[in-house]
C-alpha positions in Angstrom: 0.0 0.0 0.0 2.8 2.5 0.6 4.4 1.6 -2.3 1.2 2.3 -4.5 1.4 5.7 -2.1 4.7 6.8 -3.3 4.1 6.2 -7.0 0.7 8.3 -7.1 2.6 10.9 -5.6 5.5 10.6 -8.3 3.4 10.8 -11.0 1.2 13.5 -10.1 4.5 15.6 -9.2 5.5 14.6 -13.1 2.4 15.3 -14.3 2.0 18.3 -12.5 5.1 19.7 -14.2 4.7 19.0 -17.5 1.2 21.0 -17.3 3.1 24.0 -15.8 4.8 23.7 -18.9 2.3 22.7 -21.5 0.0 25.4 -20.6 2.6 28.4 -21.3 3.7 26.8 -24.4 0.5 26.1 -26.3 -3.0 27.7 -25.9 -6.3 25.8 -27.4 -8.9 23.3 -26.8 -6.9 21.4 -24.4 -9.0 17.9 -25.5 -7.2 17.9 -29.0 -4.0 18.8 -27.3 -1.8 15.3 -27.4 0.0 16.6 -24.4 -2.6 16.5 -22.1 -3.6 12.6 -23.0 -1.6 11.7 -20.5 -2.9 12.9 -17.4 -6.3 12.8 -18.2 -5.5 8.6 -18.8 -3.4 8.9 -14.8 -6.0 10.7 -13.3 -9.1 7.9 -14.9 -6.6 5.1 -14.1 -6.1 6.9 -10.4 -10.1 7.7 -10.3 -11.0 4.1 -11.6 -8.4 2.8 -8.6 -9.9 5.2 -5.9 -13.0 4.2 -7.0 -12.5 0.6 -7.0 -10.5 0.3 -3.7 -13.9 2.6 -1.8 -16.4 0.3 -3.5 -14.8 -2.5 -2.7 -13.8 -2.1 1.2 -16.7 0.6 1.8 -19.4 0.8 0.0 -20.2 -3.2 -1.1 -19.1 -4.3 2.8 -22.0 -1.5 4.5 -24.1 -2.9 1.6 -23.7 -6.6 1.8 -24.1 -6.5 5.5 -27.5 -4.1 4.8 -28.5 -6.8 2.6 -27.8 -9.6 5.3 -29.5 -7.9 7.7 -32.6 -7.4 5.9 -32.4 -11.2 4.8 -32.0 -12.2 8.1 -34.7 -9.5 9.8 -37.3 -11.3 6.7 -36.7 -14.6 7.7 -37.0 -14.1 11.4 -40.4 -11.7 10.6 -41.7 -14.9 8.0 -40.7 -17.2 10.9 -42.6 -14.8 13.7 -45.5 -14.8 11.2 -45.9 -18.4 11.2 -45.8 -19.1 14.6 -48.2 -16.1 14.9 -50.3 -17.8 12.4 -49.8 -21.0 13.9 -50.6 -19.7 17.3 -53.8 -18.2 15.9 -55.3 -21.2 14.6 -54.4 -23.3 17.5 -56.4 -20.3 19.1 -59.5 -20.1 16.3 -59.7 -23.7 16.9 -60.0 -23.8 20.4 -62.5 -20.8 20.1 -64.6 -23.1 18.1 -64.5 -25.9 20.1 -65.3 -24.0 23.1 -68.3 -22.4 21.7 -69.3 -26.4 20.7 -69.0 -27.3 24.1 -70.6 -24.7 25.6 -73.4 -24.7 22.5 -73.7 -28.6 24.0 -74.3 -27.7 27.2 -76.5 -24.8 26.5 -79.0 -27.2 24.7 -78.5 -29.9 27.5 -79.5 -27.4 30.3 -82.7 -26.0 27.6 -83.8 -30.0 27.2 -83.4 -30.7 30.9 -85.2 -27.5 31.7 -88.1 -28.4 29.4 -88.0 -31.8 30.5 -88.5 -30.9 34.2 -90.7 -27.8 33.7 -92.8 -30.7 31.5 -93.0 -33.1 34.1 -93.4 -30.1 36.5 -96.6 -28.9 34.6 -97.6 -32.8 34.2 -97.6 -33.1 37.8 -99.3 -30.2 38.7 -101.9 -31.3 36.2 -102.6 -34.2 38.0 -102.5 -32.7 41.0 -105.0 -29.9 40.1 -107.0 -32.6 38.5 -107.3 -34.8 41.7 -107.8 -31.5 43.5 -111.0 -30.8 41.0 -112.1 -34.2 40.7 -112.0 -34.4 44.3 -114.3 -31.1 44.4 -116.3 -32.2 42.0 -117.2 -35.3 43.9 -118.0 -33.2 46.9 -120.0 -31.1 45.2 -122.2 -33.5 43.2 -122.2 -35.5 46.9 -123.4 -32.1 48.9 -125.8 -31.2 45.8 -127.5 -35.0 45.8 -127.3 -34.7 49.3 -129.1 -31.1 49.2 -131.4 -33.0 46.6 -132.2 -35.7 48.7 -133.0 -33.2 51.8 -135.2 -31.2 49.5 -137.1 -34.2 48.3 -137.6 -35.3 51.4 -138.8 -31.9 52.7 -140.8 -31.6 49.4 -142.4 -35.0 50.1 -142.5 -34.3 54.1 -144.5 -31.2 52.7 -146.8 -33.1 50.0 -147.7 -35.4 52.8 -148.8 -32.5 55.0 -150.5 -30.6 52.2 -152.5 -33.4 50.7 -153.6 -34.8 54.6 -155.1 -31.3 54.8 -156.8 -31.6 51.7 -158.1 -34.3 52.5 -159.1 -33.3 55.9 -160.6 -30.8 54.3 -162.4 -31.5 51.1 -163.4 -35.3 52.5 -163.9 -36.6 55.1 -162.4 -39.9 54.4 -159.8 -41.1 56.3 -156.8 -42.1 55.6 -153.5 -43.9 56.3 -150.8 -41.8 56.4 -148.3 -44.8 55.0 -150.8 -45.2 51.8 -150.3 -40.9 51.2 -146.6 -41.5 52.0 -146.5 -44.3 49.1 -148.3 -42.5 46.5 -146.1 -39.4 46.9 -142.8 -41.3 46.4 -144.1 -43.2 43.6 -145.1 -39.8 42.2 -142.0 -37.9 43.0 -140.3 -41.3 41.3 -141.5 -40.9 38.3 -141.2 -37.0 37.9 -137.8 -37.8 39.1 -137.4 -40.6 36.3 -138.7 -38.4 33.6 -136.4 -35.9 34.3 
């Protein structure tokens, strides 16, 4: 590297002259001027060098190492999204099957609910219906019962009313068991007919 050094300094001290001494000699488009061909081919050859030796050791090192990075920093992001994805579905999945189970168990608890609220209202049914047949018994037993006392009166009353009659109107007399039996046949067959 020194030795590279020492010979850009040599020829740019060479060059250097034979410009200070080109330039008071000749005047004109220095591009046609042969004397100036070689310097402009140092200075490409030392540009193309300088050029080279900072592309190679500066620039194309920061940019490999960009490059790797950003390779590197994708890969780990495309792994990150897979176990992310990954994760998510394990996730969606137990989601779903949570919601199944608990779906399950929703209609378990509706069917036992109607099942007992059904053989809740069955049993209250029956008992409501013993509890009515029951009063309905009593009832029909308290109104043939009310029947029966009314008859009787009704019949006590017929006996009474037609002895009368007969005590008054005639002067027959009569058996009280004979009036008694012709006013239950009687009431028998209005009873019958009815």
């Amino acid at each position: 590297m020194l030795y590279f050094i020492k010979l850009f300094l040599t020829s740019i001290a060479i060059i250097n002259v034979k410009i200070a001494i080109a330039s008071e000699a000749k005047t004109g488009l220095p591009q046609l001027d042969l004397n100036t061909y070689p310097s402009l081919m140092f200075w490409s050859i030392v540009s193309l060098i300088i050029g080279f030796i900072l592309m190679k050791y500066l620039v194309t090192p920061n940019i490999k190492s960009i490059l790797n990075s950003r390779e590197t920093n994708i890969q780990n992001d495309l792994v990150k999204a897979k176990t992310s994805n990954q994760e998510a579905e394990k996730i969606k999945q137990s989601i779903i099957k949570n919601q199944e189970d608990i779906r399950s168990r929703s209609q378990k608890i509706i069917s036992n609910s109607l099942l007992e609220s059904k053989q809740t209202i069955e049993k209250k049914d029956k008992e409501i219906s013993a509890k009515l047949e029951l009063k309905v018994s009593e009832a029909e037993n308290k109104i043939l019962h009310t029947q029966n006392i009314v008859i009787n009166e009704v019949v006590s009353s017929a006996e009474e009313i037609t002895a009368n009659i007969v005590k008054k109107f005639t002067n027959i007399k009569y058996d009280k068991s004979n009036i008694r039996k012709a006013i239950k046949l009687a009431s028998k067959n209005l009873l019958t007919e009815k």
